[in-house]
N, C-alpha and C positions, 0 to 999 in steps of 0.2 A: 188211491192213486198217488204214486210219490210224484209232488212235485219238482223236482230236482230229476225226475226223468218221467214224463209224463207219456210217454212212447208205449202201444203196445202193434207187435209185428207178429204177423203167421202168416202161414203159406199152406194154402190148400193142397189137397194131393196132387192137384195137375196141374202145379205150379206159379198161380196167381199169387202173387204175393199182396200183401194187406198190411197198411200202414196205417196205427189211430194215432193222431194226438190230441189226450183231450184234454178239452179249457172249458175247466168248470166256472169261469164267472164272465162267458159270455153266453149271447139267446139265441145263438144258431149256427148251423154248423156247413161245414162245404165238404164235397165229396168231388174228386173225378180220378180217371183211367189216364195213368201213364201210359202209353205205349211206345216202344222204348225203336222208335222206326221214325226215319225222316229222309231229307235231301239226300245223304249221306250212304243211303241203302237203298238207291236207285241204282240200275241201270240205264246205260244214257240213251238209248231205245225209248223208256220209256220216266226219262224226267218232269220231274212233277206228277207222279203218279199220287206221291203221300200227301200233297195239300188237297190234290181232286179228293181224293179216299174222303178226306175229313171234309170236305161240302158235303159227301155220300151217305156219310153216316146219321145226316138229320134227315136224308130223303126217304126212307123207309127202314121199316126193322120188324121182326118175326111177330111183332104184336101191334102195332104201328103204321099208318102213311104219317108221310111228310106233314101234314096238316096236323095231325093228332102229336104229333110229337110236339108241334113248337103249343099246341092247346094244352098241353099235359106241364109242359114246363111252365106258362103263363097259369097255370092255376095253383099251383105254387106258390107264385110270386118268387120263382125263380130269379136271381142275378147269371145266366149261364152263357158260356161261349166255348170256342175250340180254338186251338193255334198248332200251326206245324211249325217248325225250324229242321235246319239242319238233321239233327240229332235226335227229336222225339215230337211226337203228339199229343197235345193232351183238351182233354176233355172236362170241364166241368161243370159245376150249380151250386151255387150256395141260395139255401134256404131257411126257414124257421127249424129249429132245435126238430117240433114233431113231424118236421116232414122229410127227415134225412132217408129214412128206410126208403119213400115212395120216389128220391132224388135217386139212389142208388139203383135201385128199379131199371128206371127210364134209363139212364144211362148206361146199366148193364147191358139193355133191349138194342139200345143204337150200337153199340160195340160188336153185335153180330147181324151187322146189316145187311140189309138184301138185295141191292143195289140194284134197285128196278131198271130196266131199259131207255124205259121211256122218259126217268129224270135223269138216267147219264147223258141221255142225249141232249138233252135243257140245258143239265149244269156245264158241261162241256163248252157252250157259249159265253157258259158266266165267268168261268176260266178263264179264257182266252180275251172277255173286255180285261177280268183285272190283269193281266197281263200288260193286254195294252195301255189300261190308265199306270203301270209300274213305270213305263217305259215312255210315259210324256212325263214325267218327276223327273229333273237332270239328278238328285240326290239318287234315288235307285238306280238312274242310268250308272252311274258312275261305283256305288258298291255294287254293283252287278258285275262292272267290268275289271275292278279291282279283286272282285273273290274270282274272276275269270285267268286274269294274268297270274296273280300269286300264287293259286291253286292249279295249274294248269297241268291237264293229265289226272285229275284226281276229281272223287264225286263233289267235293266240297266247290271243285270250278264252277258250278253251274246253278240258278238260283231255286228257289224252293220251290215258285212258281211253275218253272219248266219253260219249255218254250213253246210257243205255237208249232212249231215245226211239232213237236214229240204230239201236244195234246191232242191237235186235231185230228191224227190216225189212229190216237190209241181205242182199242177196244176194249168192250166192258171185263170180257175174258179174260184179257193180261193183270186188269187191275182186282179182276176176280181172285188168280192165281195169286197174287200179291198180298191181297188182303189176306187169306187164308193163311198165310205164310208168315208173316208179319205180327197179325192180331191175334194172335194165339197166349192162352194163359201164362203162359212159362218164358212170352217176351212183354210183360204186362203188370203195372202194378195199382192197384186200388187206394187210393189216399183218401183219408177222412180226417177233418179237424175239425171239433168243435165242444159243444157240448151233448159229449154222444158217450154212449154207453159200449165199452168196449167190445163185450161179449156177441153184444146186439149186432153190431156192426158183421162183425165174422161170420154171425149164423145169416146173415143177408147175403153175406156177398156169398157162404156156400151156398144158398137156396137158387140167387138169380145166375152166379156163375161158375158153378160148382161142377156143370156138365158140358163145359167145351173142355174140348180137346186138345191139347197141346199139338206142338207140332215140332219141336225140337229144332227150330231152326235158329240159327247163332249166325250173327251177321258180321262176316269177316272184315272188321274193319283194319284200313290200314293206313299207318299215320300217315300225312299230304308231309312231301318236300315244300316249303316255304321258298319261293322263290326271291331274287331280287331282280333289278333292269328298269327300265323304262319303256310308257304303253302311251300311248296317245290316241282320243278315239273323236272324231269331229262328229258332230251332231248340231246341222245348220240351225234348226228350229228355234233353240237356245238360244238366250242373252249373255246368259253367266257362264263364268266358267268354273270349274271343281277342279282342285288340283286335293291327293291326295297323297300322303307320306305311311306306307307298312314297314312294320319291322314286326319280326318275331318275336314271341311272349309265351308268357308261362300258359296251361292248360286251366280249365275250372277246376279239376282237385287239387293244384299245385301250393304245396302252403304260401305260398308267395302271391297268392290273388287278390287277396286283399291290398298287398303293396300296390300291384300292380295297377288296380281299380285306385286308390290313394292318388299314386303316382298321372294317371290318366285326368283325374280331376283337378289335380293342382295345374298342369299344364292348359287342360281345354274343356274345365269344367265351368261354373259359377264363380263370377266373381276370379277369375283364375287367370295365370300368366297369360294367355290367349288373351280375354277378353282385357285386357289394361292394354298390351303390346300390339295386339295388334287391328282387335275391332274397336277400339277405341283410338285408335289411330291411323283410323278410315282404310286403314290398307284392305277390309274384308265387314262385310255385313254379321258374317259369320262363320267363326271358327272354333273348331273343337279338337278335343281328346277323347279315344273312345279306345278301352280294352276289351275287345274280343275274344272269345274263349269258349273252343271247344273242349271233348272230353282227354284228348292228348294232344293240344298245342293253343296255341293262341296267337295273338295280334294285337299289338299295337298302331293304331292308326292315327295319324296328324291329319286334319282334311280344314279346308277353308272354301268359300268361294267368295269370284270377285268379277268384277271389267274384262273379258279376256283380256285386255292390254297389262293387266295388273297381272297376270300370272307370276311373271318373274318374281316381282318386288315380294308376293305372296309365299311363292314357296322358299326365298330366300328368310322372310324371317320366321318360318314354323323349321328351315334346318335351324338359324339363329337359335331359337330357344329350345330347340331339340338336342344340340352340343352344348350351351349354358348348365343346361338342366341335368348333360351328365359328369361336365367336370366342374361344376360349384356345388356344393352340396346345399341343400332345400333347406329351407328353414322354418324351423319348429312352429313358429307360427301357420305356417302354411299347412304344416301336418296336423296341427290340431285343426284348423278349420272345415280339411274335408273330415276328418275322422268325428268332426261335432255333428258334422252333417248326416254323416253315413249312422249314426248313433240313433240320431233322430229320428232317420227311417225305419229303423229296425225298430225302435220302439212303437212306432205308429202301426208297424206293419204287425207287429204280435199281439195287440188287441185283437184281428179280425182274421174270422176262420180261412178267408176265401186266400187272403197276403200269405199266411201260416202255410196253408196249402201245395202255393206257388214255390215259397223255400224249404218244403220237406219233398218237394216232387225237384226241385232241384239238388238239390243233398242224396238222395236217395240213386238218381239217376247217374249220379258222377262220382259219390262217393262210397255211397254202398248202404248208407244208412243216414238217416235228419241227425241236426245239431240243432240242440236245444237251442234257446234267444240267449240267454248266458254264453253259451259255449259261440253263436254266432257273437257275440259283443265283445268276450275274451279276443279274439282274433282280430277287431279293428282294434282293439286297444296295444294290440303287439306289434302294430305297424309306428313305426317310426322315420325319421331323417336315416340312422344309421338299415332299419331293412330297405329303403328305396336305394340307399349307397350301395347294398347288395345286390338286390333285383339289376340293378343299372350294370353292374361289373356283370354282371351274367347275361342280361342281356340290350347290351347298349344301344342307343339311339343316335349316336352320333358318327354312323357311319351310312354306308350302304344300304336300301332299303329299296324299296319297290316303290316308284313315282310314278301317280298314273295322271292324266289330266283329260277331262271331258268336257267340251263346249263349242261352239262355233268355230274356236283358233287354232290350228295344228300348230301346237305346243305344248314342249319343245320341241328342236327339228330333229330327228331321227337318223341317223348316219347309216 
């Protein structure tokens, strides 16, 4: 195995494709199923169909009840979970080295779920509390209502969740038709890292998933209009209030992501212009920089919360150092700090299969193929003063943006 490209990739005949990377000096290795469907490949009928789907998929499977699946993991000594977003599903386990084949198994089994009746109609309730526990968090109220107004008109409007309105009508059949549609080999990829044996891997995933059947379906995505304006949402219950600042941003394949993510932590990261300016001078308990980024577009976002009375003073100084930031140019001290940082993580994170996993199912999903830990370290190291001077002329912060605020206060007033 060269390491300098430790990758090997195939693609069975009915399309699953198969990602190894292996790391021969660690004791264990992770596996899970991309599947390449989310918030974003709903209909608004039926949103939140794709996070319900992944509670579905531990509740029974062709070899499987619910019970035996989470005993089968726990014997193990699995590390395993699932997450939906926006844009994909994923599934994983990481285990000891000799029990990759029996991880790949099990999770092959859940990926053609059977999606009993009798736990759609259970989990359907467990839905709709986290819903509700989403929606006493002023923090999710508020990105909820910001991905609502920015995105409006578009799947990306609405949260991953769904809402109670869609879940509690939906039936097991829509989400049948959907699964079917969706989780098919040929919108699907199989990722494994660890210390695993290439060959071995391939003939696993042809034995467990060699015989679904594609389905040829291509999910027409279409890039969101990034809106700008001003949104104000009151919600009495609340103490605080959340004011939040978007602007448009590069996309996850965009070479400019790493600026961007740079750029977001200097302003409202650790130790960052935010925390010196402004929560350390009580204007805000807490405030942040957070870059957002889907597969074609992104977001910038300045967000604080504070006193409703404090709004003003608040949003007034995240524009402050939102126009600083684009007509002084950053200093080099400041770039090396996040780039020491972001260094750090990437080394931490390429010892362990399960981290390894997470950034080749990210690469893979947006780019087409993993970047090696080299070629991921290559690219914060190209980030500098002069590429944020870049990203900024392309896409500045110091003008128009989408201002949203949520809390007890109606503010600002709205004309």
């Amino acid at each position: 195995m060269n390491q300098s490209n430790p990758y090997t990739m195939s693609t069975l005949p009915n399309g699953l494709r198969i990602v190894i990377e292996h790391m021969p000096d660690v004791r264990s290795a992770a596996a899970g199923f991309l599947v390449r469907t989310g918030a974003r490949d709903e209909t608004p009928d039926v949103a939140g169909v794709s996070h319900f789907l992944e509670h579905m998929c531990f509740k029974g499977s062709p070899r499987r009840n619910w019970q035996q699946i989470n005993i089968d993991f726990d014997e193990m000594g699995s590390n395993y979970n699932a997450f939906t977003s926006e844009e994909r599903t994923f599934y994983y386990g990481w285990v000891r080295k000799a029990d990759i084949d029996r991880q790949i198994e099990l999770l092959a089994d859940m990926m053609r779920a059977t999606l009993p009746q009798s736990e759609f109609d259970m989990e359907k309730n467990v839905i709709i509390e986290e819903i509700a526990m989403s929606n006493d968090r002023i923090e999710h109220a508020a990105f909820e209502f910001l991905q609502e107004k920015v995105f409006a008109g578009h799947p990306l409007a609405w949260p991953v969740l769904g809402y109670e309105r869609t879940i509690r009508p939906l039936e097991r059949q829509a989400m049948a038709d959907y699964f079917a549609r969706r989780y098919a080999p040929d919108n699907m990829v199989l990722i494994v890292a660890g210390r695993v044996e290439p060959q071995q891997v391939i003939d696993a995933a042809a034995q467990y998933c060699g015989e679904w059947k594609p389905a040829g379906d291509r999910s027409n995505r279409a890039r969101p209009a990034i809106r700008s304006g001003t949104a104000v949402k009151v919600i009495d219950r609340f103490q605080q209030q959340i004011v939040a600042l978007s602007f448009p941003a590069v996309g996850a394949s965009d070479p400019l992501v790493e600026t961007a993510q740079a750029l977001a932590s200097i302003l409202g990261g650790d130790n960052s212009r935010f925390f010196w300016n402004i929560v350390q001078t009580g204007l805000s308990p807490r405030a942040g920089a957070y870059h957002l980024d889907y597969a074609d577009c992104g977001l910038l976002l300045l967000s604080g919360q504070c006193k409703p009375e404090g709004a003003e003073k608040l949003t007034e100084a995240l524009q402050r150092e939102a126009a600083r930031v684009c007509k002084e140019r950053v200093e080099e001290r400041e770039v090396q700090r996040v780039k020491n940082k972001r260094r750090t993580a990437l080394a931490v994170e390429s010892e362990a299969p399960y981290y390894r996993l997470v950034q080749i199912m990210d690469d893979v999903d947006c780019r087409g193929a993993p970047r090696t830990v080299a070629e991921r370290l290559a690219d914060v190291d190209a980030v500098s003063a002069d590429s944020i001077a870049e990203y900024l002329a392309g896409y500045p912060i110091d003008r128009d943006g989408f201002l949203i605020s949520v809390g007890p206060r109606e503010w600002p007033p709205l004309n």
